[in-house]
C-alpha positions as CSV (number, residue, x, y, z in Angstrom):
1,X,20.8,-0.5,13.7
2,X,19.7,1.9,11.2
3,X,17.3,-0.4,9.2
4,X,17.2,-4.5,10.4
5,X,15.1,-5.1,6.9
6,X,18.7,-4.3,4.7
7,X,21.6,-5.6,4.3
8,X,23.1,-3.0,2.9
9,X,26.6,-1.5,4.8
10,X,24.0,1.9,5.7
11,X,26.0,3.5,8.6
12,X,28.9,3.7,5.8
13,X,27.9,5.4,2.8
14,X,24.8,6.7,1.5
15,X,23.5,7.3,-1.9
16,X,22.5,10.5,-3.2
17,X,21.5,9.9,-6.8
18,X,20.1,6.6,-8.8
19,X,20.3,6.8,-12.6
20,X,18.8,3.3,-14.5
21,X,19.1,2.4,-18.2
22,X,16.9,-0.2,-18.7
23,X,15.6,-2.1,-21.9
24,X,12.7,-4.2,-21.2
25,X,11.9,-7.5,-22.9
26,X,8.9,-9.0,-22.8
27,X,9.4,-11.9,-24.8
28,X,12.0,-12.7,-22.4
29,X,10.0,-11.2,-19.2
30,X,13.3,-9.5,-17.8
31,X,14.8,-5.9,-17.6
32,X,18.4,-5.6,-18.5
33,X,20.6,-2.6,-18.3
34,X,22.6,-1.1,-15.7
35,X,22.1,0.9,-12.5
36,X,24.1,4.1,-11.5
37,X,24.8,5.0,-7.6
38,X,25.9,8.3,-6.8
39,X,27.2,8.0,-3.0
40,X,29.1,9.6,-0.5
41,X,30.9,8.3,2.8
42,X,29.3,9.1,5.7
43,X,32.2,8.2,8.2
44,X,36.7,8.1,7.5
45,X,38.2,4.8,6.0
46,X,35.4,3.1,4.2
47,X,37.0,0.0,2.5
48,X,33.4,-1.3,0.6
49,X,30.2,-0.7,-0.4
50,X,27.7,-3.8,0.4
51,X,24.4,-3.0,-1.2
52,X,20.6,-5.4,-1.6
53,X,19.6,-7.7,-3.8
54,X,17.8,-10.6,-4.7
55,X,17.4,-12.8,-7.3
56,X,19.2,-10.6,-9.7
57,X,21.9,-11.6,-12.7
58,X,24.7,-9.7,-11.9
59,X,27.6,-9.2,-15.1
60,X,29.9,-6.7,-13.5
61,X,30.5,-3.8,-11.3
62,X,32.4,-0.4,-11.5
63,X,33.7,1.8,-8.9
64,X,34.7,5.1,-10.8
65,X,34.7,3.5,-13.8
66,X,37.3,1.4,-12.5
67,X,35.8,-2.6,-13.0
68,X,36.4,-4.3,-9.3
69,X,35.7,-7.9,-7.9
70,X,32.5,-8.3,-6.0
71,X,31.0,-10.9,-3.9
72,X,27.4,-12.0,-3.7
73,X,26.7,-13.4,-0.4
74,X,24.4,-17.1,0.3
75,X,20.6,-15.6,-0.4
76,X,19.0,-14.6,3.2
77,X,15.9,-16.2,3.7
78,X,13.1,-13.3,3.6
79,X,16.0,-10.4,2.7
80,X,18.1,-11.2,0.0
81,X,21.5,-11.2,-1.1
82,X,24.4,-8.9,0.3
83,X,26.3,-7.7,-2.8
84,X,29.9,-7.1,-1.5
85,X,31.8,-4.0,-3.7
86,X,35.2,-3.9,-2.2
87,X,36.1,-0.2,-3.4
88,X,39.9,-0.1,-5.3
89,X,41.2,1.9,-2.3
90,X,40.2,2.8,1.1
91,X,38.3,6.0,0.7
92,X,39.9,8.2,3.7
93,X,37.6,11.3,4.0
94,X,34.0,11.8,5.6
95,X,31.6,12.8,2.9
96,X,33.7,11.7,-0.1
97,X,31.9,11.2,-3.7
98,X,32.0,8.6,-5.7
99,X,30.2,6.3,-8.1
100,X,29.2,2.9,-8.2
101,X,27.7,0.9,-11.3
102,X,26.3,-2.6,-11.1
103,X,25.2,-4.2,-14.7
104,X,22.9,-6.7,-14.3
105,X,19.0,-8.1,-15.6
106,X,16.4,-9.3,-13.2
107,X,15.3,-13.2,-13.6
108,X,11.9,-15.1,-13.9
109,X,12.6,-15.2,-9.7
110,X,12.4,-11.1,-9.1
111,X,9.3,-10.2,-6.9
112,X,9.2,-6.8,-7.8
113,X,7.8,-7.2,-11.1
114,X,4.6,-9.1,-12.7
115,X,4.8,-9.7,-16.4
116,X,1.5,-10.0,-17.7
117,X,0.4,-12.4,-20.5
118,X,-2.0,-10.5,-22.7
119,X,-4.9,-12.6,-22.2
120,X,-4.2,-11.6,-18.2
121,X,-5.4,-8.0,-19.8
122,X,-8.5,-6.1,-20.5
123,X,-7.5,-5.7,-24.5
124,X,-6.2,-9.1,-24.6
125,X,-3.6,-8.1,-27.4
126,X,0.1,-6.8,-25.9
127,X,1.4,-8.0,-22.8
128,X,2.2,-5.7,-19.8
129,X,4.3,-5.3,-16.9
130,X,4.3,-3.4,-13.5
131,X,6.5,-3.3,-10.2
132,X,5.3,-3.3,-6.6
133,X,8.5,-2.3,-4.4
134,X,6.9,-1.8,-1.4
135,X,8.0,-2.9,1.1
136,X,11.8,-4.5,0.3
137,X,11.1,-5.7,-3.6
138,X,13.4,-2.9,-5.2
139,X,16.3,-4.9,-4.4
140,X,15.1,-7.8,-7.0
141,X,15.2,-4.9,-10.2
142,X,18.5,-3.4,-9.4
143,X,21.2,-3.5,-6.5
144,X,20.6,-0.7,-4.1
145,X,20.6,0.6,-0.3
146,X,17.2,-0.8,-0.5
147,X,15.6,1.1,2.8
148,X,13.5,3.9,3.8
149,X,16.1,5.7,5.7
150,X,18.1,6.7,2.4
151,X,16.3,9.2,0.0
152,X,17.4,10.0,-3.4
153,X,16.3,11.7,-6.5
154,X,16.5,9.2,-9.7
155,X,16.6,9.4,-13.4
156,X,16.1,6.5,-15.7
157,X,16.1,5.8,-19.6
158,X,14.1,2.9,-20.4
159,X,13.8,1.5,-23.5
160,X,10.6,-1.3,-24.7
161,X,8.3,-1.6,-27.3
162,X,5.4,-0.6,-25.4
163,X,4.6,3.0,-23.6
164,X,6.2,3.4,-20.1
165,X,5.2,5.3,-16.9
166,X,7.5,5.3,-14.0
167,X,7.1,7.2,-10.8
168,X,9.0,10.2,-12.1
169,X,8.2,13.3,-14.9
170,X,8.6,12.2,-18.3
171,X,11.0,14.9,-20.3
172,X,11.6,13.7,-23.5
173,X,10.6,10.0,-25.5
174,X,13.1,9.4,-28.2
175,X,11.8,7.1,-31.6
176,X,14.7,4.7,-32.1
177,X,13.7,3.5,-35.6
178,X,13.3,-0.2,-34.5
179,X,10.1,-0.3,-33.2
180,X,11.3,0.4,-29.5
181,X,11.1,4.1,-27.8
182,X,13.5,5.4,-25.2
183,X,11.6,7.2,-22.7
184,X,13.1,9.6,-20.5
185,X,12.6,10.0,-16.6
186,X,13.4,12.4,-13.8
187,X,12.2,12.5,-10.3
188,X,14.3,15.9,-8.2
189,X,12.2,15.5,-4.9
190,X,13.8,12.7,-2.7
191,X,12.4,9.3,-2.3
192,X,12.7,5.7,-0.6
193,X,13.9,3.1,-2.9
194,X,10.6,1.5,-2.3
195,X,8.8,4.6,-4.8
196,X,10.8,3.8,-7.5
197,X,8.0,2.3,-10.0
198,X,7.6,1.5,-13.5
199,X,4.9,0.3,-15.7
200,X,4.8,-0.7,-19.4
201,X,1.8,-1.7,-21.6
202,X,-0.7,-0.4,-24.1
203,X,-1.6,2.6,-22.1
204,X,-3.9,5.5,-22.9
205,X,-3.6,8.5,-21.1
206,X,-7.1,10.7,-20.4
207,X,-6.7,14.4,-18.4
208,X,-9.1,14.7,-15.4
209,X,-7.5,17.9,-13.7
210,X,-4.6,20.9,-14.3
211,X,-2.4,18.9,-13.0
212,X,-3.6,14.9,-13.5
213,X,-4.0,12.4,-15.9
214,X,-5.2,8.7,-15.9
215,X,-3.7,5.8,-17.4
216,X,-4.7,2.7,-18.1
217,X,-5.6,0.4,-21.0
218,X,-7.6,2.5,-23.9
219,X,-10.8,0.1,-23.4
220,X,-11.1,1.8,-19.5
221,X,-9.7,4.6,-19.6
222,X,-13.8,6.2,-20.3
223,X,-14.9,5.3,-17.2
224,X,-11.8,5.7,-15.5
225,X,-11.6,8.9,-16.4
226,X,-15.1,9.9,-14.8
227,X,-14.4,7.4,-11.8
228,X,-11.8,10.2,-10.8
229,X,-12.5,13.1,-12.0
230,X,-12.5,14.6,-8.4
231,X,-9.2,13.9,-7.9
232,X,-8.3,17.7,-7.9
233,X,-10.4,18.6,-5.0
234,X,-9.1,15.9,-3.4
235,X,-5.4,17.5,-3.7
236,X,-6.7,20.9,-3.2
237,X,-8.1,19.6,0.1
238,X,-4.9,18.5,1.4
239,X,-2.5,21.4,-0.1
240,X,-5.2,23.3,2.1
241,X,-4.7,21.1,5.6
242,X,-0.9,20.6,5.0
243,X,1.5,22.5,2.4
244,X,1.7,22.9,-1.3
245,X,1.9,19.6,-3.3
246,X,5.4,19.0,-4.0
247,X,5.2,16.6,-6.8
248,X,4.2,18.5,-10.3
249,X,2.0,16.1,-11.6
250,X,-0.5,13.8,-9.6
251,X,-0.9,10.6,-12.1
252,X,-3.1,7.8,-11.7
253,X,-2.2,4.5,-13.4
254,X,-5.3,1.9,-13.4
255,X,-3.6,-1.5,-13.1
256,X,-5.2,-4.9,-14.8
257,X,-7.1,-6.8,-11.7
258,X,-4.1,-9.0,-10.4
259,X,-2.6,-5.5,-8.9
260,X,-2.3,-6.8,-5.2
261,X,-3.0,-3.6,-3.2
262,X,-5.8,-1.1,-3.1
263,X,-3.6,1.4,-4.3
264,X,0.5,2.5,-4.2
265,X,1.5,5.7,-3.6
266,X,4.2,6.0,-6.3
267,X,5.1,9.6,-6.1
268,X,3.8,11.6,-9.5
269,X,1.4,8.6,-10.3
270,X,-0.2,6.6,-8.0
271,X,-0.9,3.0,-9.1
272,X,-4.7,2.2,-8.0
273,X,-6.6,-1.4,-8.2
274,X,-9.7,-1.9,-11.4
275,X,-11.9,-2.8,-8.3
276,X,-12.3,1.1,-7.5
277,X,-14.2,1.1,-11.4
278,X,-17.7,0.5,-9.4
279,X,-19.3,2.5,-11.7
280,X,-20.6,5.1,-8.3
281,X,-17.8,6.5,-7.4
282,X,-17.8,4.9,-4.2
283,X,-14.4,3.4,-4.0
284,X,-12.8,6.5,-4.6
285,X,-11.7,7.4,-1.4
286,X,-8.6,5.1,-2.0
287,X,-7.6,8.3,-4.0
288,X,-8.0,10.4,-1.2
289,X,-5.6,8.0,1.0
290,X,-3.1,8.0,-2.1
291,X,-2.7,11.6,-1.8
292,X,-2.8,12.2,1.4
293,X,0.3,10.0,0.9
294,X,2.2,12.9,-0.9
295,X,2.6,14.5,2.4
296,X,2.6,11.5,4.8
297,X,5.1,8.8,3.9
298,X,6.8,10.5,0.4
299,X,7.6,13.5,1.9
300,X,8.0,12.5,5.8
301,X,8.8,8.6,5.5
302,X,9.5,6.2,8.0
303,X,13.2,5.8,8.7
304,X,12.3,1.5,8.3
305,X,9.6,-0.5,8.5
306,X,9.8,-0.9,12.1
307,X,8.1,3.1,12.3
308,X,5.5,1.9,9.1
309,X,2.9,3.5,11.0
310,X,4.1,7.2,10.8
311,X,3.8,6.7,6.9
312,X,0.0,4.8,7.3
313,X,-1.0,6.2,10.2
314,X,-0.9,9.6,9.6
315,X,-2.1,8.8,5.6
316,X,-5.8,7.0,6.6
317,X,-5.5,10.8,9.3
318,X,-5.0,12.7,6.4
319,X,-7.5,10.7,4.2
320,X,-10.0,11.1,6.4
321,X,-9.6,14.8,7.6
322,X,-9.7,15.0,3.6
323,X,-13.0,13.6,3.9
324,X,-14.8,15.2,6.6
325,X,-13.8,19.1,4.5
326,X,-15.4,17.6,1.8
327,X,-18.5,15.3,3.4
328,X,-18.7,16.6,6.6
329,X,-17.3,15.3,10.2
330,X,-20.0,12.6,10.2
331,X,-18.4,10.9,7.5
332,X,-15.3,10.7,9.1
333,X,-16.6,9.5,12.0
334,X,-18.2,6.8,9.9
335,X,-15.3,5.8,7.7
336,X,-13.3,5.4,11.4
337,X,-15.7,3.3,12.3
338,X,-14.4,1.0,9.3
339,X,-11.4,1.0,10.1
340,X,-12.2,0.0,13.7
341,X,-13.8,-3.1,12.0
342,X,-10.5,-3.9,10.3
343,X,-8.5,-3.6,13.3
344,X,-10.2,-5.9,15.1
345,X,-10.4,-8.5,12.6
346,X,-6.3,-8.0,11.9
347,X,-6.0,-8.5,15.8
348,X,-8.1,-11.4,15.7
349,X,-6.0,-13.3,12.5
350,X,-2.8,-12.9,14.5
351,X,-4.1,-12.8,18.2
352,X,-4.2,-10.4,20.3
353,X,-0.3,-11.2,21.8
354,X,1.0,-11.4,19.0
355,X,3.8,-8.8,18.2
356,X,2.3,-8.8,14.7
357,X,-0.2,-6.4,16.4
358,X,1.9,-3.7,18.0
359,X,2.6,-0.5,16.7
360,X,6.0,-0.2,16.0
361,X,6.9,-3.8,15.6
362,X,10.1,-5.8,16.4
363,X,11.6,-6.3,13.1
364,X,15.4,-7.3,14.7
365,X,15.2,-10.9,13.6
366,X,15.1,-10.2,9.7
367,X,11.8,-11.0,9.5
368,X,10.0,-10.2,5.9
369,X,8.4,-6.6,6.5
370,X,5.4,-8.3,4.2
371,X,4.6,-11.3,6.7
372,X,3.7,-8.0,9.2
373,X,1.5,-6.2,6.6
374,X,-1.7,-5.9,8.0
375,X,-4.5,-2.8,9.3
376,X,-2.7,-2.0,12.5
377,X,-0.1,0.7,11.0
378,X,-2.9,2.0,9.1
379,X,-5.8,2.3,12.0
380,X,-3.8,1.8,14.9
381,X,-2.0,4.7,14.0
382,X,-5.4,6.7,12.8
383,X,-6.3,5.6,16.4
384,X,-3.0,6.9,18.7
385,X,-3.4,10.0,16.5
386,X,-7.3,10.2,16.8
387,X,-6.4,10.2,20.7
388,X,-4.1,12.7,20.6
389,X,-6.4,15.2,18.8
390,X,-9.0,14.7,21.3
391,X,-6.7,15.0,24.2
392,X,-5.2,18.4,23.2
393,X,-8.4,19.9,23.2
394,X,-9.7,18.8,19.0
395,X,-9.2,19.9,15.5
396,X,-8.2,23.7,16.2
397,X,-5.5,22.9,18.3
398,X,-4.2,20.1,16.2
399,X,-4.6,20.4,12.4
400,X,-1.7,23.4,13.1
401,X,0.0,20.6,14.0
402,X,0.0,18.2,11.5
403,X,1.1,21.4,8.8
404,X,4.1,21.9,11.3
405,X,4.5,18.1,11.1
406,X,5.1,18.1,7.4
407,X,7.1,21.2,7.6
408,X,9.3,19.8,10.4
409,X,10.3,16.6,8.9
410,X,9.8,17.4,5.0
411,X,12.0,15.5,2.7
412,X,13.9,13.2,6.1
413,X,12.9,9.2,7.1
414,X,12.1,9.7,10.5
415,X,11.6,7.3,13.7
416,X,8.3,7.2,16.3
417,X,10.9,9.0,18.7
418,X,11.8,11.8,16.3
419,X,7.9,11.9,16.0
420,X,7.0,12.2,19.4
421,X,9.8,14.5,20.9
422,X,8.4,17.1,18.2
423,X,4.9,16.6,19.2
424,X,5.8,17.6,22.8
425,X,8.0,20.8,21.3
426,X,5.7,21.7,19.1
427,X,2.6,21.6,22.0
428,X,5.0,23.6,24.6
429,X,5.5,26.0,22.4
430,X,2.1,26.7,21.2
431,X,-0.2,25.7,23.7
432,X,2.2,25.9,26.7
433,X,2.7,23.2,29.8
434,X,-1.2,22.8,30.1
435,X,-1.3,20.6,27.0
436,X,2.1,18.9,27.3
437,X,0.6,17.6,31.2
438,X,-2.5,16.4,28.8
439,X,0.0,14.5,26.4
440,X,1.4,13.3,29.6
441,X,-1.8,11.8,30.1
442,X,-1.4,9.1,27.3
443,X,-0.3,5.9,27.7
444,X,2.2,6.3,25.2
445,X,4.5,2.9,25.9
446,X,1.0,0.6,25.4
447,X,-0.1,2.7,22.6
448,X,3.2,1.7,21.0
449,X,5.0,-0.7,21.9
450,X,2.0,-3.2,23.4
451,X,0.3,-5.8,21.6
452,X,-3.6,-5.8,20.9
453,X,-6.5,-3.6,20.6
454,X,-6.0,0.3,21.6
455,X,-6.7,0.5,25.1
456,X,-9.0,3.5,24.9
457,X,-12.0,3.6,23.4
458,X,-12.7,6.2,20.5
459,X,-16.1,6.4,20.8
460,X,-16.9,7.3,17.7
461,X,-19.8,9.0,16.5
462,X,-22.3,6.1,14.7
463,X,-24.9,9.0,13.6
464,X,-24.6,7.4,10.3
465,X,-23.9,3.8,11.3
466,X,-26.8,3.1,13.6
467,X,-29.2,2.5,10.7
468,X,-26.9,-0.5,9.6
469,X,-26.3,-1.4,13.4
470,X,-31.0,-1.1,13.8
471,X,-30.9,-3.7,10.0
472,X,-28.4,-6.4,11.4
473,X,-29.8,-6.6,14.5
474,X,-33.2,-7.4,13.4
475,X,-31.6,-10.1,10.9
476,X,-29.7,-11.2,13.9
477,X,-32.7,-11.7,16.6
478,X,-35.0,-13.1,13.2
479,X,-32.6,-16.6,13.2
480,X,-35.3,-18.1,15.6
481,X,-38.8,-17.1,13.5
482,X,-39.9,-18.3,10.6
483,X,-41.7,-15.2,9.5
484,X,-39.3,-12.7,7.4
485,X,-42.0,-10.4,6.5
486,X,-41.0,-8.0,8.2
487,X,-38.3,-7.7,5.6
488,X,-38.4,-5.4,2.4
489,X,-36.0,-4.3,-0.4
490,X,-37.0,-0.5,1.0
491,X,-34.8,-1.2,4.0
492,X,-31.7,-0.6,2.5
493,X,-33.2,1.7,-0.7
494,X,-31.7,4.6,1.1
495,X,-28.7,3.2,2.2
496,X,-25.2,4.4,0.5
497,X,-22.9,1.7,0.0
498,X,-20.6,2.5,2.8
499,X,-23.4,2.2,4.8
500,X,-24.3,-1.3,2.9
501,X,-20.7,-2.3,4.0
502,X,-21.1,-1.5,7.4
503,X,-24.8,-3.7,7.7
504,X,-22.9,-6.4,5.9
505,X,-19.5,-6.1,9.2
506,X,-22.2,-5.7,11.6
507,X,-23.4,-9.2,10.5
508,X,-20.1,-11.0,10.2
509,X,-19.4,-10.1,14.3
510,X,-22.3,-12.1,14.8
511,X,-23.0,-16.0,15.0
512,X,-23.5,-17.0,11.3
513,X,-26.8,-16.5,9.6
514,X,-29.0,-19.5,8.4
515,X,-28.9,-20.1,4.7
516,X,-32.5,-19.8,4.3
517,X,-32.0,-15.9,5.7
518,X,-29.2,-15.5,3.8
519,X,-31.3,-16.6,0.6
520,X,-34.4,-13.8,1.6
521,X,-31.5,-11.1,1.9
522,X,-30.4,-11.8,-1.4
523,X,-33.6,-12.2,-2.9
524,X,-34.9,-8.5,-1.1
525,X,-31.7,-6.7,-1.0
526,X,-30.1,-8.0,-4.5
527,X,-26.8,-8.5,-2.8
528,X,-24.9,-10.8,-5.4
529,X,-25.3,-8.6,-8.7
530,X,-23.8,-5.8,-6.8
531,X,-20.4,-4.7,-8.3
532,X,-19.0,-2.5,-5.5
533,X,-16.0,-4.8,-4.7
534,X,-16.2,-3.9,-0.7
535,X,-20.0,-4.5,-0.5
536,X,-19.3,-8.2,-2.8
537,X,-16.4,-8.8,-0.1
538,X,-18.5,-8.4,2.5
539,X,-21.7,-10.0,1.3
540,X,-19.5,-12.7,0.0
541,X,-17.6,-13.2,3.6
542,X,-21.4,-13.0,5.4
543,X,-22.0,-16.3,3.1
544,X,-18.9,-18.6,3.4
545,X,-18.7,-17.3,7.2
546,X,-21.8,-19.6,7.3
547,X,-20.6,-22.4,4.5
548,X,-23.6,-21.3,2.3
549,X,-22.4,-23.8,-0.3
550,X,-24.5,-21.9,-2.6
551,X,-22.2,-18.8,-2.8
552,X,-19.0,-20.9,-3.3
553,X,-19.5,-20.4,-7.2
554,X,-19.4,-17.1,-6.8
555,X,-16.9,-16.5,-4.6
556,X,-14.7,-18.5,-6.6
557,X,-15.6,-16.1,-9.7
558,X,-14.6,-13.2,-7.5
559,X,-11.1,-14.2,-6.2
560,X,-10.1,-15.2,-9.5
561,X,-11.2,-11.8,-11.6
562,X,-8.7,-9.6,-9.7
563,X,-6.1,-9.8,-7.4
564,X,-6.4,-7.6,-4.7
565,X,-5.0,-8.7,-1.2
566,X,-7.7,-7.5,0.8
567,X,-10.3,-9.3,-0.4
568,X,-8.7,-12.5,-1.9
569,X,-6.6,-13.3,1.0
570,X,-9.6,-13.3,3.6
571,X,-12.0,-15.1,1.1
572,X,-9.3,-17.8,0.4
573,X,-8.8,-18.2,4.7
574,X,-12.5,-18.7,4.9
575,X,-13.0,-20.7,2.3
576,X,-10.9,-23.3,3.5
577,X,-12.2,-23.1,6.8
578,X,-15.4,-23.6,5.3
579,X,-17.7,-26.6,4.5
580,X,-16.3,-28.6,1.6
581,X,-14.1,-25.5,1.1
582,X,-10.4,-26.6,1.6
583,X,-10.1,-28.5,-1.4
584,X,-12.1,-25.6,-3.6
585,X,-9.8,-22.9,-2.2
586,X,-6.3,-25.0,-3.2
587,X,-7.2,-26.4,-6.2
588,X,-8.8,-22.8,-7.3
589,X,-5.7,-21.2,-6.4
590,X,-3.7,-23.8,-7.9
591,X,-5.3,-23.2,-10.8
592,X,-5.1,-19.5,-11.1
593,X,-1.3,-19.2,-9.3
594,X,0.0,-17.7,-12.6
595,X,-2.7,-14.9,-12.4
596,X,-1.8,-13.5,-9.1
597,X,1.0,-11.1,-7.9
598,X,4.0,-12.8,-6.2
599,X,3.7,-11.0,-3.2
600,X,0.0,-12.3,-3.0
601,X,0.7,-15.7,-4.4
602,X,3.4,-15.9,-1.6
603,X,1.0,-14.8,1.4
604,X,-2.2,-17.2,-0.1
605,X,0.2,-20.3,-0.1
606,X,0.6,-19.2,3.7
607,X,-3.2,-18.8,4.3
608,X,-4.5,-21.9,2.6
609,X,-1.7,-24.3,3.7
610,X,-0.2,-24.9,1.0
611,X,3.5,-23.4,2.2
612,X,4.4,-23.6,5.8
């Protein structure tokens, strides 16, 4: 089975070319228009096309221009609806062109797009939309082979009465007189489905490199524009471990807060979360994964989301080789450490059998790629190919490799086998049988196919992290004394604020803290004014961990100012598992339900128990 997250007839045919014509309404809150697929067989006698949908209001179909029947098939529960083309006449030939068009408009019931009111804005005075495709949402804004393994280029003409961005270079805007533009798209380097993006909204564009602008509404785009202003060297960085960047441009598009994801690698311009505004330029390095992203998952993409780790994976790699060129190998170490942190508390949710928590997960029984989405692609994967470094003798030996990667598999969806049969090739023939018999020496079945923590352990270097490990441990053994003199705002006065996150994780593995400690660490360390989203996560966890009633108000403020999964998922779990927090956490996100994402509304109802 090529892909068990489609429905889509993929061993068949296989598209080469998407054109959309879109008009957007926002008084409506739906696209409309039609969608273009230029395809070819891929084996003799091909009698129909089936592609994905969901939710979508289908008003006819062409094959060749020719209009045909079509059947929608009963809605599957996590993957759709199989749209059935039967084509006017058996199509004989292998590799035979032809061209389907599906007219259609999404509903109010499409997941891949959030219409925003424009009070859900920064300005407060136009509405605005975005899409989040990732992982199988681009079947609910047009019919398609919605799956990783099929790469196309795209075009699209979309017109709306507001500016729009896609995930493409724009070529030409046309004024049509009526208050509406047409806006012109073209993407020529091959993507998944799942990078076809759009946005639309009062948008302000600011440069921050030769080759990058940000986006976002005018009243940001200031200190947006300094927030990423290294956003070339980050490129530069990775052009210099891997290949040229492909794309033209490199975009970034600052979302309003209900954005569910830290950022999205939409090829041309990434789409990145407000909570990276801290104000420090200490979030940034969400930048740094996005690009590395360019290489690792748009260029060589998983061939489904079974093999989601070869796109994550080998992005948080990148990201963090990007890193250690740029802050030295200590920070590396130190942002690994992180992620090690995240694993384990993403083994922990789902247990540590669960098959949530292997590396290249069972997907066979249709099961909705987002119910899976979790840290183990991302440091699992950082992990296995951490390993693998280390095994073959470090950095000189591998960072060849991971150029040759790119090279290898540029532009192709790709499985974990593909992945590791080149590994070995690649090893043989530059470091000879000596370091194939030490990739021999890797327990490649567990790492991949086995539930739980990685069975080796990385040993990290905590150079940077044993100043946060000394500071939690004293607040740890100081739950017996009364006396917290000891304690002074100079403890942490030197610390950066990754090292401030890393105190605050040390503190959460450990039984929770009394409140009247918790008060003297706010009252020394000035922990709840801080606007560093992770550090407020984690300070904010530290305090409902031990149903400090007191930081309820404020954790309430927090998951309902932005949208982002990683923190408002975990904060809504504890909160109901907290003291007097079950009925807070419903009715707050009862309340709020229309300010969140759907993908995030979907997985919150799951968390807090409000939808089995």
């Amino acid at each position: 089975m090529i892909d068990p997250s489609s429905l889509a007839n993929l061993s068949q045919v296989v598209t080469k070319h998407i054109h959309l014509d879109w008009n957007i309404s926002f008084d409506e809150k739906k696209i409309s228009g039609h969608i273009l697929l230029d395809m070819l067989t891929c084996v003799p006698d091909v009698k129909e096309v089936i592609l994905d949908t969901s939710y979508l209001d289908l008003k006819s179909v062409e094959v060749n221009g020719e209009e045909v029947k079509y059947t929608v098939a009963e809605r599957h529960l996590s993957l759709g609806s199989a749209l059935t083309i039967p084509l006017p006449e058996t199509i004989e030939k292998e590799g035979t062109a032809f061209q389907v068009k599906v007219v259609y408009s999404t509903t109010d019931k499409c997941t891949s797009v959030q219409y925003l009111e424009p009070e859900q804005t920064v300005g407060k005075k136009f509405p605005y939309l975005f899409s989040q495709c990732q992982a199988i949402h681009a079947r609910a804004f047009a019919a398609l082979q919605d799956s990783p393994s099929v790469k196309v280029t795209y075009s699209a003409n979309v017109t709306s009465p507001l500016p729009v961005v896609m995930s493409a270079l724009l070529k030409d805007t046309r004024d049509n007189g009526n208050g509406t533009k047409t806006y012109l798209f073209e993407q020529n380097t091959t993507i998944p489905s799942y990078l076809i993006a759009i946005a639309a909204g009062n948008l302000a564009g600011r440069e921050i490199g030769p080759r990058s602008t940000v986006w976002c509404e005018p009243e940001v785009v200031d200190q947006a524009a300094w927030e990423f202003d290294d956003t070339e060297r980050f490129i530069a960085t990775g052009e210099s471990l891997l290949t040229p960047y492909e794309w033209g441009r490199y975009d970034l598009l600052v979302l309003p807060p209900s954005f569910p994801y830290g950022g999205m690698e939409n090829p041309c311009l990434t789409f990145v979360t407000p909570t990276l505004l801290a104000g420090d330029k200490s979030a940034v390095d969400v930048v740094a994964h996005e690009i590395a992203h360019s290489w690792m998952g748009n260029l060589v993409t998983t061939s489904n989301w079974e093999h989601f780790w070869l796109n994550e994976g080998w992005t948080v790699f990148i990201e963090r080789k990007i890193a250690a060129r740029l802050h030295g190998e200590a920070e590396r170490q130190f942002s690994a450490i992180i992620g090690w942190k995240a694993l384990k508390e993403s083994v922990e949710l789902f247990g540590e059998d669960s098959l949530a928590t292997v590396l290249k997960p069972d997907l066979s029984t249709g099961i909705d790629p987002d119910d899976y989405f979790s840290s183990v692609p991302y440091e699992k994967g950082f992990n296995l190919l951490y390993h693998i470094e280390k095994t073959v003798g470090g950095p000189a030996v591998f960072e060849p490799y991971m150029k040759a990667h790119v090279e290898r598999f540029a532009s192709q969806s790709i499985t974990t086998e593909q992945w590791k049969e080149h590994l070995y090739e690649y090893m043989e023939k530059n470091h000879g049988k000596e370091t194939t018999k030490k990739l021999d020496t890797i327990d490649f079945d567990t790492w991949i196919n086995k539930p739980g923590m990685p069975h080796v352990d990385p040993k990290f270097d905590t150079s940077l992290a044993d100043a946060c490990y000394d500071l939690a441990k004293r607040w740890d053994e100081a739950r017996e004394g009364e006396n917290l003199d000891s304690f002074t705002s100079s403890d942490v006065v030197n610390f950066s604020s990754t090292q401030k996150i890393v105190f605050l994780e040390r503190l959460t593995d450990c039984e929770p803290l009394p409140h009247n400690l918790l008060a003297k660490m706010d009252e020394l360390y000035k922990m709840t004014p801080i606007r560093n989203a992770d550090i407020r996560f984690r300070w904010q966890q530290l305090c409902v961990m031990a149903s400090y009633e007191k930081s309820y108000p404020d954790i309430v403020e927090f998951i309902t100012e932005q949208g982002r999964m990683k923190f408002v998922r975990p904060l809504y779990r504890y909160l109901y598992n907290a003291k007097n927090g079950a009925k807070l956490a419903q009715e707050t996100y009862l309340k709020y339900k229309s300010f969140y994402h759907p993908i995030a509304a979907q997985l919150i109802e799951k968390d807090i128990n409000l939808k089995q």
